[in-house]
NUZA-848659 format. One record per residue: residue number from 1; x, y, z of N, C-alpha, C, CB in turn. Coordinates in steps of 0.1 Angstrom, whole numbers, plus 5000, padded with zeros to 4 digits. Each point is the difference from the previous one (the first is absolute). Glycine has a CB too. Layout:
- num/nx/ny/nz/cax/cay/caz/cx/cy/cz/cbx/cby/cbz
- NUM/X/Y/Z/X/Y/Z/X/Y/Z/X/Y/Z
...
This chain:
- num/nx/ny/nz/cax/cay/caz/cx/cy/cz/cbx/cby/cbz
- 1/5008/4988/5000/4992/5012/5000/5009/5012/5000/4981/4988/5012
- 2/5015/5019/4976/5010/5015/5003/4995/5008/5011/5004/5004/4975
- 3/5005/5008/5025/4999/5008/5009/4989/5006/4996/5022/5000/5006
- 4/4970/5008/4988/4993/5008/4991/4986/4991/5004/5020/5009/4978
- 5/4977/4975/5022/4995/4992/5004/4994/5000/5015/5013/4991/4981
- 6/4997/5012/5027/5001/4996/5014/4992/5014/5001/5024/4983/5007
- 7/4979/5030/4992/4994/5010/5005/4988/5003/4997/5019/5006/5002
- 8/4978/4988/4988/4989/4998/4990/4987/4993/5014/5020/4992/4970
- 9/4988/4999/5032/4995/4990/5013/4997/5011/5016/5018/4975/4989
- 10/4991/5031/5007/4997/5004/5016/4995/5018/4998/5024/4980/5012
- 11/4972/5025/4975/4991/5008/5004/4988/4993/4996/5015/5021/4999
- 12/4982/4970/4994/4988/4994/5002/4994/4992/5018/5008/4998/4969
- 13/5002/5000/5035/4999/4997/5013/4995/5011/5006/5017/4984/4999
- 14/4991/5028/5001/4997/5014/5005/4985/5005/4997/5025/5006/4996
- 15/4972/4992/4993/4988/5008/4996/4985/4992/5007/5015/5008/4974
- 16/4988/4975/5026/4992/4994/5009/5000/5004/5015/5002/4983/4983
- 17/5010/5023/5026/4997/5006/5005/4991/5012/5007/5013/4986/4991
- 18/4993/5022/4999/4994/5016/4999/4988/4999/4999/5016/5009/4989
- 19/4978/4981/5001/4985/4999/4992/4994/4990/5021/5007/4994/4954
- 20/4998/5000/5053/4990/4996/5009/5005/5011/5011/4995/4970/4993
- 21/5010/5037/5009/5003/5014/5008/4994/5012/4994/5022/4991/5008
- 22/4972/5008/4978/4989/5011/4999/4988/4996/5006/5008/5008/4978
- 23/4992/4978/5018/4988/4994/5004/4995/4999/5016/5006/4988/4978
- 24/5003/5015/5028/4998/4998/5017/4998/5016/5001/5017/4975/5011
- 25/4990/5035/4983/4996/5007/5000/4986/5006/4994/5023/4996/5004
- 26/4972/5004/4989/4988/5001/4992/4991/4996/5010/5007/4995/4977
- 27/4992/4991/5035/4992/4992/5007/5000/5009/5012/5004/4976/4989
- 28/5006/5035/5013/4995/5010/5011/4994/5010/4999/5015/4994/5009
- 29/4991/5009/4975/4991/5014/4997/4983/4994/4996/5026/5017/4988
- 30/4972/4973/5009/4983/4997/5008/4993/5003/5010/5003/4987/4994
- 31/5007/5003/5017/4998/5000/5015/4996/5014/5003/5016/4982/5005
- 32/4998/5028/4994/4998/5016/5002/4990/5003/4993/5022/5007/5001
- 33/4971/4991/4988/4989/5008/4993/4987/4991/5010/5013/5007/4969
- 34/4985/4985/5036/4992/4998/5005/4999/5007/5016/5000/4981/4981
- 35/5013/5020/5021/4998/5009/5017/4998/5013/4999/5017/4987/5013
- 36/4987/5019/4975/4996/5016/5001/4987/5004/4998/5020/5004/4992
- 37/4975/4998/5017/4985/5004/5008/4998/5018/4989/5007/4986/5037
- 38/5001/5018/4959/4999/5018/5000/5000/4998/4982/5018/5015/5027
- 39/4983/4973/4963/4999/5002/4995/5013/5009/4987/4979/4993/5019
- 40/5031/5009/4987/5010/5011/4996/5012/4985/4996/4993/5029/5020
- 41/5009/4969/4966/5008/4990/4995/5018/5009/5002/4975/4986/4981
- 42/5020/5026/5008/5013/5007/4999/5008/5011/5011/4988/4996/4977
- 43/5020/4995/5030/5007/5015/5006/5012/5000/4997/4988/5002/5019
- 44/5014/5012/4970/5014/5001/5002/5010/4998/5004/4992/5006/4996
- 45/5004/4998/5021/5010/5005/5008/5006/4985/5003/4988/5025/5012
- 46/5004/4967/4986/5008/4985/5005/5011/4991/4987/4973/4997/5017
- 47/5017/5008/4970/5004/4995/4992/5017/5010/4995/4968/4988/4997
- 48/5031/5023/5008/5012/5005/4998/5014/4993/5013/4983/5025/4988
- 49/5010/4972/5023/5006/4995/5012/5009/4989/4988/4979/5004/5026
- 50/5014/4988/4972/5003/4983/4995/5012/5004/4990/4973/4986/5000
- 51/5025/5027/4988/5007/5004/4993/5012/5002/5009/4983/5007/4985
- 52/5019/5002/5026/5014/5004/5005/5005/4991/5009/4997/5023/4998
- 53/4998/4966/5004/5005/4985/5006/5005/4993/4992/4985/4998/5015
- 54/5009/5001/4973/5010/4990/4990/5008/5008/4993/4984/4983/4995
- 55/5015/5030/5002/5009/5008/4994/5021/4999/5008/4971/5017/4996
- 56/5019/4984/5021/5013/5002/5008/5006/4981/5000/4989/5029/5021
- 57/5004/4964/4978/5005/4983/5000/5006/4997/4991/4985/4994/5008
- 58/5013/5016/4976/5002/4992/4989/5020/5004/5000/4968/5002/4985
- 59/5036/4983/5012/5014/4997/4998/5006/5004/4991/4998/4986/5009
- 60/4991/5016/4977/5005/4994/4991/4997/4985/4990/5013/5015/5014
- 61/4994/4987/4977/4999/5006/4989/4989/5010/4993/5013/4981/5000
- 62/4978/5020/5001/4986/5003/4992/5003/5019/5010/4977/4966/4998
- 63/5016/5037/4996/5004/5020/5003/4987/5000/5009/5012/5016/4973
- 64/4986/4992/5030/4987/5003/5010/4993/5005/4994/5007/5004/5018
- 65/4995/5005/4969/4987/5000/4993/4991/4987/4998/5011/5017/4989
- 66/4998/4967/5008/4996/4993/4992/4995/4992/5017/5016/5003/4970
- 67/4986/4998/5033/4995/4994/5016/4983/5005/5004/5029/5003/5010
- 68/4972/5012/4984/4989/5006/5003/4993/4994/4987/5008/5021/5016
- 69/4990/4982/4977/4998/4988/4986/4990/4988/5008/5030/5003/4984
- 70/4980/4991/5013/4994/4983/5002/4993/5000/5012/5019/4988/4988
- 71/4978/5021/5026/4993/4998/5008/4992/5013/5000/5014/4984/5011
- 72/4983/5022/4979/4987/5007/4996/4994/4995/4995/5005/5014/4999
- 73/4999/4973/4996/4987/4989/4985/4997/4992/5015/5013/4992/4964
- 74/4994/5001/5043/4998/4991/5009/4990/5006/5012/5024/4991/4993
- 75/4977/5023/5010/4991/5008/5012/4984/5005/4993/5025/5011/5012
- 76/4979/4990/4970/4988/5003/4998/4989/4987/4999/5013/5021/4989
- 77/4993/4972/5008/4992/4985/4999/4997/4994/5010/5010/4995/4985
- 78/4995/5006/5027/4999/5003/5016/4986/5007/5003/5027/5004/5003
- 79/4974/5004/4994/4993/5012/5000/4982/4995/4996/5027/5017/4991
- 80/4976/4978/4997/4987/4998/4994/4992/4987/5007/5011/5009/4977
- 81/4997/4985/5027/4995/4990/5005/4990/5001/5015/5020/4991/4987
- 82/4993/5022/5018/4991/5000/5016/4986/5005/4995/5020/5008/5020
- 83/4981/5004/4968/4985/5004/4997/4988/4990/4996/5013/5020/4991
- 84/4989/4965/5003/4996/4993/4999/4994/4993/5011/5011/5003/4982
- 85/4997/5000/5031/4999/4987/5009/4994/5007/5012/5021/4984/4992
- 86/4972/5031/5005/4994/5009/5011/4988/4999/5000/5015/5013/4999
């Protein structure tokens, strides 16, 4: 097996990851849409929180724009769900 092969393997390994850690994620932003009593899906002020927590975590490689990226598709989809599950 080449090398090219092997990594081939292990970001497909990765992505099965990622894909059942959206998914546990996704299964709270339900839960949350069913406890919020007020109705109010969107708050900024939190959803900017989450932004400067993974901003200040991120190691690297990927830029913090691109960090903010990929967990603005992930929060918005979040998002839709609690509205579904209120």
């Amino acid at each position: 097996m080449s090398n090219l092969d092997k990594l081939r393997i292990s970001i497909d390994n990765l992505d099965k990851k990622i894909l059942e850690l959206v998914s546990k994620r996704a299964d709270c932003a339900k839960k949350i849409g069913t406890l919020k009593k007020d109705g109010v899906i969107y708050k900024p002020e939190r959803e900017a929180q989450i932004y400067r927590k993974l901003i200040e975590e991120n190691k690297g490689p990927l830029s913090s724009e691109s960090i903010r990226s990929i967990f603005s598709s992930i929060i918005s989809s979040c998002r839709a769900l609690e509205k579904n599950w209120q």
